[in-house]
BABAVO-604471 format. One line per 3 residues: number of its first residue (from 0); for each residue y, z, x of C-alpha. Coordinates in Angstrom, 2 decimals, padded with zeros to 5 digits. Layout:
residues N
NUM) Y Z X  ...
end
This chain:
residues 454
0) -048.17 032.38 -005.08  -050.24 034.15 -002.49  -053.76 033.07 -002.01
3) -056.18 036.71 -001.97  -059.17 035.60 -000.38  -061.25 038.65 000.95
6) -064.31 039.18 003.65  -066.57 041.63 001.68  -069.00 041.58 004.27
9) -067.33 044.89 005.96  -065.64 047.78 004.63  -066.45 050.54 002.04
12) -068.97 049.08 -000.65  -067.77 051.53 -003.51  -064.85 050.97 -003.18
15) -064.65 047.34 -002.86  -067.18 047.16 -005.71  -064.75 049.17 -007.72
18) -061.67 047.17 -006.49  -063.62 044.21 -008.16  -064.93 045.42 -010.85
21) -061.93 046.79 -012.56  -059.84 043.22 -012.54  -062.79 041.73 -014.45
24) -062.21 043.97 -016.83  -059.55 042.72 -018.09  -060.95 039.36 -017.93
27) -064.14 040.84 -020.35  -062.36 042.63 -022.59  -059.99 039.91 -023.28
30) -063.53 037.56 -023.57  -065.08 040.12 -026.32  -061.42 040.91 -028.08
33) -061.59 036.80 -028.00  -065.06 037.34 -030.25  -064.07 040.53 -031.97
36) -060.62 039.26 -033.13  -062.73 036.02 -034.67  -065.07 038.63 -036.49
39) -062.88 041.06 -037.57  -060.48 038.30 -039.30  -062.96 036.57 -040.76
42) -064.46 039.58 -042.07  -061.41 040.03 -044.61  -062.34 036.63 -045.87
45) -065.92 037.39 -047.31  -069.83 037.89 -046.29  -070.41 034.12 -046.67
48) -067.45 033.59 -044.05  -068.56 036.43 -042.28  -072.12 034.96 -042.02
51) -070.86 031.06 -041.15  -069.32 032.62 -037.98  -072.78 034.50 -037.19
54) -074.45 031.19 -037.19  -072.48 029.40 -035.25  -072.37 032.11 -032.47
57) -075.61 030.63 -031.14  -074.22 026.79 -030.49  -070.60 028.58 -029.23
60) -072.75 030.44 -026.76  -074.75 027.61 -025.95  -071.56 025.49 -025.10
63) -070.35 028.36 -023.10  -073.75 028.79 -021.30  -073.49 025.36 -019.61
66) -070.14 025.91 -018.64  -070.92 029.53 -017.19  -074.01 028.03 -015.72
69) -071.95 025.06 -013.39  -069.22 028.23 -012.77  -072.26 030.67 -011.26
72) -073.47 027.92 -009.72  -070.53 026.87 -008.21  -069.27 030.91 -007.72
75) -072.21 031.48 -005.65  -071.54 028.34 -003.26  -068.31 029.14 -002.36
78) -068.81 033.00 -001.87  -071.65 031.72 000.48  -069.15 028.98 002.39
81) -065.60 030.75 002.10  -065.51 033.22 004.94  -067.99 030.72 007.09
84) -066.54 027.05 006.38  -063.76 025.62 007.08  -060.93 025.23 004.01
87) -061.19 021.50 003.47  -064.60 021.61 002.74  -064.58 024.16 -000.24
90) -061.77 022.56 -001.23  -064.13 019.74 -001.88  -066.76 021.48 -003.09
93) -064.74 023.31 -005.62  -063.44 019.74 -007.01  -066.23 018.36 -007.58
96) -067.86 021.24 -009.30  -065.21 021.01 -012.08  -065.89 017.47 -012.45
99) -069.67 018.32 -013.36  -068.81 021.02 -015.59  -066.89 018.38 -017.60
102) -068.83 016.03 -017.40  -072.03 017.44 -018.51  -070.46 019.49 -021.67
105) -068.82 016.34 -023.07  -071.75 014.93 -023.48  -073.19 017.94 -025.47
108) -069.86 018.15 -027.17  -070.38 014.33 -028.41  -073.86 015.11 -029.02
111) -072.78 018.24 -031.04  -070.31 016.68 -033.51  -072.75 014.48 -035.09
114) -075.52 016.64 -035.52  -073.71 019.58 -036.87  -075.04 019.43 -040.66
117) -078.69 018.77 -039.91  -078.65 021.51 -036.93  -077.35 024.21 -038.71
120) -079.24 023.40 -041.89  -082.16 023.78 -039.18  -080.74 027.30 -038.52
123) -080.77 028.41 -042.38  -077.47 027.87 -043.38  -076.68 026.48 -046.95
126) -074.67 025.66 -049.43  -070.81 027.09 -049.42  -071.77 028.78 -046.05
129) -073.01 025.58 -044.25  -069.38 023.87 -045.59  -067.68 026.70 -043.95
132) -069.84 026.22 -040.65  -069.08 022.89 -040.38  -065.03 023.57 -041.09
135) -065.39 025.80 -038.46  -067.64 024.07 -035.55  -065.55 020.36 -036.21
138) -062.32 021.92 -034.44  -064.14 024.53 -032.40  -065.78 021.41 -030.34
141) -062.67 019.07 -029.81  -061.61 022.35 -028.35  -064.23 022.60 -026.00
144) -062.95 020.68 -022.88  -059.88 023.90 -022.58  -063.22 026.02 -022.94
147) -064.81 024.20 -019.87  -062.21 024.04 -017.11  -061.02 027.52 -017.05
150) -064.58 029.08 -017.02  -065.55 027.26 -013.97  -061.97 027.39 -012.37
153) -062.18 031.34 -013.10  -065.09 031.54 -011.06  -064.06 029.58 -008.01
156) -061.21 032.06 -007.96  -063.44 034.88 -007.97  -065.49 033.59 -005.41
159) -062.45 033.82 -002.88  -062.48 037.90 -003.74  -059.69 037.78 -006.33
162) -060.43 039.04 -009.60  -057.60 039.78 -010.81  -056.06 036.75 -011.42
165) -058.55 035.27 -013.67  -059.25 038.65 -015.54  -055.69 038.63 -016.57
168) -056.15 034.38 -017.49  -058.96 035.55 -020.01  -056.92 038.34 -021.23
171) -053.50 036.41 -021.83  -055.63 034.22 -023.74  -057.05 036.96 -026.24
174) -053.63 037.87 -026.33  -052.62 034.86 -027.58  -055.88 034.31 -029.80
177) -055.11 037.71 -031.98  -051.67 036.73 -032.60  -052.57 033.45 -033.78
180) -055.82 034.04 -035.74  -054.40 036.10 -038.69  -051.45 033.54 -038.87
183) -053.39 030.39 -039.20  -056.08 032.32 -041.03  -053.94 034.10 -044.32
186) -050.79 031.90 -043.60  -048.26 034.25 -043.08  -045.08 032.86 -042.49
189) -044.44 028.87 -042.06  -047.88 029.03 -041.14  -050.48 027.17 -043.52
192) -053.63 029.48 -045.23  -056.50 027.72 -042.83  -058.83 030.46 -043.64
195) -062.02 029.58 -040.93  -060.87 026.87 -039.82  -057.35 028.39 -038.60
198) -059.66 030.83 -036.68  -061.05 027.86 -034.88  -057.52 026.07 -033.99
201) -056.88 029.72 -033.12  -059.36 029.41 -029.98  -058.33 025.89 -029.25
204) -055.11 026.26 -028.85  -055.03 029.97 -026.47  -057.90 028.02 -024.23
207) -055.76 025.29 -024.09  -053.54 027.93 -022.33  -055.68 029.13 -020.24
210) -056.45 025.52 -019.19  -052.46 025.01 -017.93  -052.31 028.18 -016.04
213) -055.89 028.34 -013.89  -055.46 024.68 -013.24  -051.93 025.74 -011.94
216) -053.39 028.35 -009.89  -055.69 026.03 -008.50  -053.39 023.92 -007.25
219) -050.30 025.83 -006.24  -051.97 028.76 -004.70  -055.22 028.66 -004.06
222) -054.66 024.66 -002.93  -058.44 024.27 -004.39  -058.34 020.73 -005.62
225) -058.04 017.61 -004.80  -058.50 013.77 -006.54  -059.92 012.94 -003.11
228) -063.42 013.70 -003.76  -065.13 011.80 -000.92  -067.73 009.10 -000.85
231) -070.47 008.63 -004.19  -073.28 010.27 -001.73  -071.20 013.78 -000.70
234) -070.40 013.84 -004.60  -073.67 013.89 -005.42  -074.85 016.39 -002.57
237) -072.53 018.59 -003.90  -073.53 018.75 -007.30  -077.22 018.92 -005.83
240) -075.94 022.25 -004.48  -074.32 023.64 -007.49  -076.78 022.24 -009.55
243) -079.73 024.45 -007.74  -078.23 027.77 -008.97  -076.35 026.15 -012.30
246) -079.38 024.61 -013.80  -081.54 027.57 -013.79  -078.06 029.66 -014.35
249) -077.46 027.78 -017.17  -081.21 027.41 -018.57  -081.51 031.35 -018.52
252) -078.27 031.74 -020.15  -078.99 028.81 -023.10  -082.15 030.77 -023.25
255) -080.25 033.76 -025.25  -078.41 031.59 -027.64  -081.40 030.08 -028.55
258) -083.44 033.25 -028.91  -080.61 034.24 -030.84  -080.72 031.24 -033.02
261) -084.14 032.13 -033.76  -083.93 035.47 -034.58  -081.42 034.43 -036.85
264) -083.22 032.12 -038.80  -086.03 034.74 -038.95  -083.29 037.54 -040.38
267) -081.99 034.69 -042.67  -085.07 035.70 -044.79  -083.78 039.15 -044.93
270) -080.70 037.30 -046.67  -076.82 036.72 -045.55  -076.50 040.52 -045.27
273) -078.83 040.75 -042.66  -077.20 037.66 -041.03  -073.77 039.11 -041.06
276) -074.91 042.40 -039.76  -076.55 040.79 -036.73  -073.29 038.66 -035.90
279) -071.32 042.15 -036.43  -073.67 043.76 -033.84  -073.90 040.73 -031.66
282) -070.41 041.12 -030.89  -070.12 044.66 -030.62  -072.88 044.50 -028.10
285) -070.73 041.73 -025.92  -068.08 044.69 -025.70  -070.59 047.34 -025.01
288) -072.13 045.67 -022.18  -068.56 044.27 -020.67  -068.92 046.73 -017.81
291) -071.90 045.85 -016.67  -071.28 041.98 -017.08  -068.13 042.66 -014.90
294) -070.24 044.05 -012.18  -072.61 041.40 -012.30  -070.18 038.66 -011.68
297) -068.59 040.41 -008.74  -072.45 040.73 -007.24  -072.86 037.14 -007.10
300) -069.49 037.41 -004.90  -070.45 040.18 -002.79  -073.96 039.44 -002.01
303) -073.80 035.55 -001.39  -070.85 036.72 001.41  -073.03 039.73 002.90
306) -076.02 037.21 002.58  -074.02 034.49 004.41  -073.78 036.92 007.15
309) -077.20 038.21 006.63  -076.33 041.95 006.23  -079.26 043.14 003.71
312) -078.04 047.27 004.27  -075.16 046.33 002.24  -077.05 044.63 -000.41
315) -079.47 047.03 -000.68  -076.47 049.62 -001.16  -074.65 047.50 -003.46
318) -078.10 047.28 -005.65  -078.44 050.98 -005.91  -075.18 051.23 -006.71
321) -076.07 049.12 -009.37  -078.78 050.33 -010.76  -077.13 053.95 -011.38
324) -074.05 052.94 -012.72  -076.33 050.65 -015.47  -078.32 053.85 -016.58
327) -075.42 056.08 -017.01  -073.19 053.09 -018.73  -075.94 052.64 -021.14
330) -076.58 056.34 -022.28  -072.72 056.53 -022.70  -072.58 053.45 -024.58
333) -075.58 054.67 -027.11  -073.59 058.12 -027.48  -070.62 056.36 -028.95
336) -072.95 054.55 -031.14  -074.78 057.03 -032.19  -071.85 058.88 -033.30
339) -069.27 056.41 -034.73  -072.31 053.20 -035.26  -071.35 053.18 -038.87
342) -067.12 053.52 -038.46  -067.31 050.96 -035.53  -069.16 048.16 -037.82
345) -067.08 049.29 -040.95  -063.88 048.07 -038.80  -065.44 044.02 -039.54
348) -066.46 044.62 -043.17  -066.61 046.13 -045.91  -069.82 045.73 -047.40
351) -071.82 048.85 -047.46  -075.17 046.98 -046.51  -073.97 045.08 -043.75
354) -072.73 048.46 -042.47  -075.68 050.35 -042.57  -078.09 047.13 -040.57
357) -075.28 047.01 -038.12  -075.68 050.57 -037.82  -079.14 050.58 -037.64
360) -078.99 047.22 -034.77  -076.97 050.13 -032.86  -079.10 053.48 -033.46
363) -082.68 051.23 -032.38  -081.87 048.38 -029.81  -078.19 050.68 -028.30
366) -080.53 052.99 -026.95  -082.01 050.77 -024.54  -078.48 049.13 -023.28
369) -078.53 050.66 -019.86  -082.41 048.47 -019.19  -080.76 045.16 -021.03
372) -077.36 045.85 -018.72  -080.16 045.97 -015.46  -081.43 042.13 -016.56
375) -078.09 041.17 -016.40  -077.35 042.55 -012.90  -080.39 041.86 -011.31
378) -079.86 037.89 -012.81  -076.24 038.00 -011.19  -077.64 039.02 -008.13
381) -080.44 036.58 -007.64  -077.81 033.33 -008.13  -075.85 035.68 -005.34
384) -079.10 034.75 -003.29  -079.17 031.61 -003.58  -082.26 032.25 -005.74
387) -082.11 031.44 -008.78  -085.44 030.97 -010.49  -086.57 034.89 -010.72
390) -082.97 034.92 -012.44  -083.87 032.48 -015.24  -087.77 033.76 -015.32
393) -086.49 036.88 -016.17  -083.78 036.01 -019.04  -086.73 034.08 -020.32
396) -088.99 037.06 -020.23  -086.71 039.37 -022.14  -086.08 036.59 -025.15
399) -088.47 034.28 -025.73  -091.57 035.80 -023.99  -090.81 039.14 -025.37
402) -087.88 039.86 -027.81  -088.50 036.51 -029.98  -092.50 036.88 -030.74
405) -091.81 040.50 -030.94  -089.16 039.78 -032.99  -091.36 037.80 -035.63
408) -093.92 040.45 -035.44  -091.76 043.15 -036.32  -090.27 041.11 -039.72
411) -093.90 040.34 -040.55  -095.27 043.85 -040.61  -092.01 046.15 -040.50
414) -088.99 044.74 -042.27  -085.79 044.19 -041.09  -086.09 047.24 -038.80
417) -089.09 045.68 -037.01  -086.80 042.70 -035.34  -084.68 045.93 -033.70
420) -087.71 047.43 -032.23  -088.28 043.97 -030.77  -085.20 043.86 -029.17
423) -085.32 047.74 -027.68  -089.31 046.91 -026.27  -087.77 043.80 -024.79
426) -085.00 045.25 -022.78  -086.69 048.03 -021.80  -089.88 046.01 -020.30
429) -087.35 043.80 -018.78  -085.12 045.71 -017.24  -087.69 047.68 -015.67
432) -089.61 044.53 -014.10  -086.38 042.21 -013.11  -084.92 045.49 -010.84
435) -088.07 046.23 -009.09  -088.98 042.77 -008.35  -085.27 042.07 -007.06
438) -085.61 045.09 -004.37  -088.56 043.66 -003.34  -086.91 040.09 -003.02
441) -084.37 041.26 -000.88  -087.43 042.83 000.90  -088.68 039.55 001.72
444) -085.72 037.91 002.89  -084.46 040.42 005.22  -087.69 040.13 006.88
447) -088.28 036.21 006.90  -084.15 035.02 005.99  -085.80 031.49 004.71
450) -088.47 033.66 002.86  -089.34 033.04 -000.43  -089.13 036.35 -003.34
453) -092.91 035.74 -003.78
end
């Protein structure tokens, strides 16, 4: 294998934006076909199957949150330290940044198997739909360590300028997901009827996958780890570093799951229609918004390069870049919607009311995709500069300062339609605020490199 490592701090910035962007593709379509594969299968089993996946998509995004966090965290070190330090040392870096990752989610993966009744009573869920929750989210969690290591290892790849290799990691392991998911769910074959829990031994087993062939590419090519971790006190400085951007990485992205956990429980009332609509959309909207998620993980590459070489005119290029290609996404994405809304949620179930709220999720809170899609970018590129509390401030504006309150407001005195305006004022307040007060950030640095964005 040869390694790809890449010096983005020179050269066209379309076109290596592009040359990035398009890899990751494959890695986020195979991460929403993952989540679409789970719905859709489940979907032929029933609405109360249907809605035991929707409320576990809140803890499964949590879990994922703190492993994305400690891989952002750990992306934007060694984008900043790849073309400047010497090998040995990210080599080290790297290492010990997978260690943390596992660390830290075992512990919430313990945590998580004993409390899984009581939480997700918490969250609403009863009766035949909390037995199916709990079928589900016992295997889902043993499964969690494969979850772990290949997020983070993904990302250290990335930050060497390769983004190919992981994309097509995530999508081999879709691949291997949709085979698997209607076999251990119906029992075709030799295969035993599972029903949700075969969908959940589904995901174990393709992560587990995944976790053979990044930790192979870790070693043979990209010679990226080592058991030789150095002494107790560099450990821990290098988790201090990782840590800085992770923590706040993580915090902003745990924020969503558990705005989303919220707004569940407040559609709950609404009953398992609503619930099952909202997981529907949920999804949908992770495929929607793949693009722009693809382009925010290659900004935290570019930047924290061009930043460890202090060239802002590239930035600021890369940003407007950005913020066009966000717009036009997100009025193209709210076409389709608008046009096939009802067809694209009909492919998950069959029940004509969960049709038409999924439809309705799309017509209200699609329209205002491209502002949600610049939160996500400008978030990316504040970890890419080495600043990462604007990043979290600003994923905690657009859910629990805005969307959630909002969100109860709207059920109170408008229905079920009410908690979709929410989510449409949110992202477009947002969006607006996060990408003006990122220019100006850059701003600030350029002009005082230590400076702080405020």
């Amino acid at each position: 294998m040869k390694r790809r490592n890449k010096d983005l701090s020179q050269g066209n910035i379309k076109k290596q934006l592009i040359n990035l962007v398009w890899p990751m593709l494959f890695g986020m379509v195979g991460m929403v076909i993952f989540n679409l594969a789970d719905t859709y299968f489940i979907g032929r089993l029933g609405v109360q199957e249907l809605a035991a996946i929707s409320f576990s998509f809140p803890v499964v995004m949590f879990i994922n949150s703190l492993s994305l966090g400690i891989g952002i965290g750990t992306s934007s070190l060694i984008s900043r330290h790849i073309i400047v330090t010497e090998r040995h040392a990210v080599k080290m870096m790297a290492s010990r940044a997978l260690l943390l990752g596992i660390m830290v989610v075992l512990i919430f993966v313990i945590t998580g198997l004993f409390t899984i009744r009581p939480l997700f009573t918490a969250l609403g869920a009863e009766g035949i739909i909390l037995k199916y929750v709990s079928d589900y989210m016992h295997i889902w969690y043993l499964g969690v360590p494969f979850v772990v290591f290949p997020m983070i290892g993904n990302n250290i790849v990335r930050a060497t300028g390769d983004t190919f290799m992981p994309g097509m990691l995530m999508l081999n392991s879709a691949i291997i997901n949709v085979i698997l998911d209607p076999l251990l769910i119906f029992g075709y074959g030799f295969f035993p009827r599972m029903g949700i829990q075969g969908a959940a031994l589904a995901t174990v087993f393709a992560r587990g996958v995944s976790f053979v062939l990044i930790l192979t590419v870790l070693i043979k090519r990209e010679k990226l780890l080592t058991i030789r971790l150095g002494r107790f006190r560099e450990i821990l400085a290098t988790w201090k570093k990782v840590l800085y951007v992770a923590g706040p990485a993580a915090l902003g992205m745990l924020i969503t799951p558990l705005s989303l956990g919220l707004i569940t429980r407040i559609l709950s009332g609404f009953g398992k229609e609503a619930v099952a609509a909202f997981g529907v959309a949920s999804r949908v909207e992770m495929f929607a918004l793949m693009v722009i998620a693809s382009l925010g993980s290659v900004l935290i590459i570019f930047i924290g390069q061009n930043y460890s070489k202090q060239k802002f005119n590239r930035i600021f290029a890369a940003l407007r870049y950005a913020l066009g290609f966000s717009m036009v996404w997100g009025v193209l994405i709210f076409l389709i919607l608008l046009l096939f809304g009802r067809n694209i949620a009909g492919v998950f179930t069959n029940d004509s009311r969960v049709v038409a709220i999924a439809a309705s999720f799309f017509l209200i809170v699609g329209s205002s995709y491209g502002f949600q899609g610049l939160v996500m970018l400008s978030t990316a590129s504040y970890n890419g500069l080495n600043r990462p509390y604007p990043a979290v401030f600003f994923s905690m504006l657009r859910m629990l300062i805005l969307y959630v309150p909002l969100a109860w407001i709207g059920a109170t005195f408008f229905a079920l339609e009410g908690v979709f305006w929410a989510g449409f004022t949110a992202n477009i307040i947002a969006g607006s605020t996060a990408y003006a007060f990122l220019y100006r950030c850059v701003k600030r640095i350029e002009k005082q490199i230590d400076g702080s964005c405020f």
